[in-house]
C-alpha positions as CSV (number, residue, x, y, z in Angstrom):
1,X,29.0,242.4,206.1
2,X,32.4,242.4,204.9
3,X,35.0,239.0,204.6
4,X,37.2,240.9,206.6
5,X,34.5,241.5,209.3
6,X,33.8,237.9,209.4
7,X,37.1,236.3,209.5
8,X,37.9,238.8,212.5
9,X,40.3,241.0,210.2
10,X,40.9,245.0,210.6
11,X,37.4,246.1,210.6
12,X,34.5,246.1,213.3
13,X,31.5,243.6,212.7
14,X,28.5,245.5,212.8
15,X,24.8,244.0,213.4
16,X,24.7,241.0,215.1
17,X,27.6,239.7,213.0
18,X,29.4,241.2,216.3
19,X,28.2,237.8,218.5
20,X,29.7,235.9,215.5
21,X,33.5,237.2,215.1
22,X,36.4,236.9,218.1
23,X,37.5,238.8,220.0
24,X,34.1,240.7,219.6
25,X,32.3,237.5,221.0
26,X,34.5,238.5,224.4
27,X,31.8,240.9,224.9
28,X,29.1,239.0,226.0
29,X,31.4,236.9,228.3
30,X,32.7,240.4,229.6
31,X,29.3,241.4,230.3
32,X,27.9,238.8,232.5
33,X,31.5,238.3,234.3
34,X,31.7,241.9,235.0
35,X,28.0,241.6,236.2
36,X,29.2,238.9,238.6
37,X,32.0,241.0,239.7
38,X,29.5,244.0,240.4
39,X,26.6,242.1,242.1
40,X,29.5,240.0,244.4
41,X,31.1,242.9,245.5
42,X,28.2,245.6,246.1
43,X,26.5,242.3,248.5
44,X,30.2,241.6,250.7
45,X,31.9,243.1,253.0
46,X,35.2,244.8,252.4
47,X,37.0,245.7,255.6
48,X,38.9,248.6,253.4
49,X,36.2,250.8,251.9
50,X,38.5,252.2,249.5
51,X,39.4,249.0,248.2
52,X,35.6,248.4,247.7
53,X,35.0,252.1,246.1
54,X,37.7,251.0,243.6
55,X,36.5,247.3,242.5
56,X,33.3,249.0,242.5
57,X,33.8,252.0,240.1
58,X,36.2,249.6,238.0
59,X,33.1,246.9,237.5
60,X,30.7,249.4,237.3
61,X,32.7,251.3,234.7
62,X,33.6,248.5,232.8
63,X,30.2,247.4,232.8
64,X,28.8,249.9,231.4
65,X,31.2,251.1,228.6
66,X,31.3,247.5,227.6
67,X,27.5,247.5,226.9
68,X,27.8,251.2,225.4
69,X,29.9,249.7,222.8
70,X,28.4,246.5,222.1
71,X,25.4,248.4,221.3
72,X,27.1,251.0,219.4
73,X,28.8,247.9,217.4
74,X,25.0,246.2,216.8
75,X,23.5,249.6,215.7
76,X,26.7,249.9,213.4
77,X,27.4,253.5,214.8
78,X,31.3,253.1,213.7
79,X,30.6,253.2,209.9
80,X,33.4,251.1,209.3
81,X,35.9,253.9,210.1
82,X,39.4,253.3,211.5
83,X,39.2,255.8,214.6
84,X,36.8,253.0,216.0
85,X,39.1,250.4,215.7
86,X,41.8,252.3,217.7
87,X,38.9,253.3,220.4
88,X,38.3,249.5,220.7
89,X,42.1,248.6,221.4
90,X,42.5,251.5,223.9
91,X,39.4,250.8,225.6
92,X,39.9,247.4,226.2
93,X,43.9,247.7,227.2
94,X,42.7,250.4,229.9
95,X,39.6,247.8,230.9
96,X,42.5,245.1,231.5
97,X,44.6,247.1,233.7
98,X,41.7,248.6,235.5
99,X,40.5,244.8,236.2
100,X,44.0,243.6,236.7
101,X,44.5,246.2,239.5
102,X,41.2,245.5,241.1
103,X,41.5,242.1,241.1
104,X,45.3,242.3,243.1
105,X,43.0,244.5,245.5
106,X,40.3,242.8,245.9
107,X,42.7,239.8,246.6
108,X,44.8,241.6,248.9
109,X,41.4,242.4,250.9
110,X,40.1,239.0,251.0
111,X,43.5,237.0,252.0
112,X,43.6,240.0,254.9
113,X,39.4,238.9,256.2
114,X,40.4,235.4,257.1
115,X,39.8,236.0,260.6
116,X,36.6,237.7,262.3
117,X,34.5,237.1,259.2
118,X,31.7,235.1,258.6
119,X,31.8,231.7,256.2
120,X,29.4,233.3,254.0
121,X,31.2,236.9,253.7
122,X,34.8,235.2,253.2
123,X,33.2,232.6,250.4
124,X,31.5,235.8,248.9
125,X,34.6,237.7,248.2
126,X,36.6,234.8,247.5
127,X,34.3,234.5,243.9
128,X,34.2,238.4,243.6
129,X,37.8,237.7,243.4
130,X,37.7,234.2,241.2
131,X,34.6,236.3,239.1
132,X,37.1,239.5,239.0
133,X,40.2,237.3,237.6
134,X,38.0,235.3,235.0
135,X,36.8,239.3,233.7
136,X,40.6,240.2,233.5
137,X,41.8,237.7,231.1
138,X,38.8,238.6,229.1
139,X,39.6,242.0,228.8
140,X,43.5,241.2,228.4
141,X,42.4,238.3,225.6
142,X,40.2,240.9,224.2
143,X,42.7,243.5,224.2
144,X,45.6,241.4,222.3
145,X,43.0,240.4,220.0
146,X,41.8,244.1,219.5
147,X,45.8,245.3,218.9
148,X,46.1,242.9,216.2
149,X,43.1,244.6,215.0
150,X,44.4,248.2,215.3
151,X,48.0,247.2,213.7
152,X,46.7,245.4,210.7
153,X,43.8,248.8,210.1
């Protein structure tokens, strides 16, 4: 592994060095937080389905192409070139406003279920939304970190 790896400078860790450097460590946190997200909102009830389709797809998404590439990171697939590191900041900036956008919607669907709703269904969207916030300053953390990444590569 190289110093620069280690010390989170311009390139990508590779192995498990990738649970040891920030902002790569975000990864794991995205994971499980994006999991909550997921889980939360497939179990409530959304009184705007297209709200739901959206949180859905965005958690699902994010989900996913977050464990694509921390597996890609472990298996060293980037080889150390730059290309990666610029796929890493874009990735994560879209991730951020993807979350940041489903979180205001998911929001705006809860506040509007105050009424005719069950304890249990309002308390359940309230930490898909809590769940959905914490994943959106991950991502937005992440992505910062993964700029200052690209701009010193």
């Amino acid at each position: 592994m190289a110093p620069a790896a280690a010390s989170g400078g311009s390139t990508l860790p590779r192995g498990f060095a990738v649970f040891a450097t920030f902002p790569d460590l975000l990864f794991i946190f995205e994971f499980v937080f994006g999991g909550l997200v997921w889980i939360l909102v497939a179990s409530s009830l959304v009184p705007i389905p297209l709200i739901q389709g959206w949180v859905m797809f965005v958690s699902v998404f994010c989900f996913l192409a977050t464990t694509t590439l921390l597996v890609l990171y472990i298996i060293g697939a980037h080889g150390g070139e730059t290309s990666w590191v610029t796929l890493d900041a874009a990735y994560h900036c879209v991730a951020a406003l993807f979350y940041l956008s489903a979180s205001v919607l998911e929001a705006l669907a809860t506040i509007g279920m105050q009424e005719g709703y069950t304890y249990k269904q309002y308390h359940e969207n309230i930490s898909a939304v809590v769940f959905s916030y914490v994943a959106t300053l991950l991502y937005v953390v992440h992505a910062v970190f993964s700029l200052i990444r690209w701009k010193s590569s």
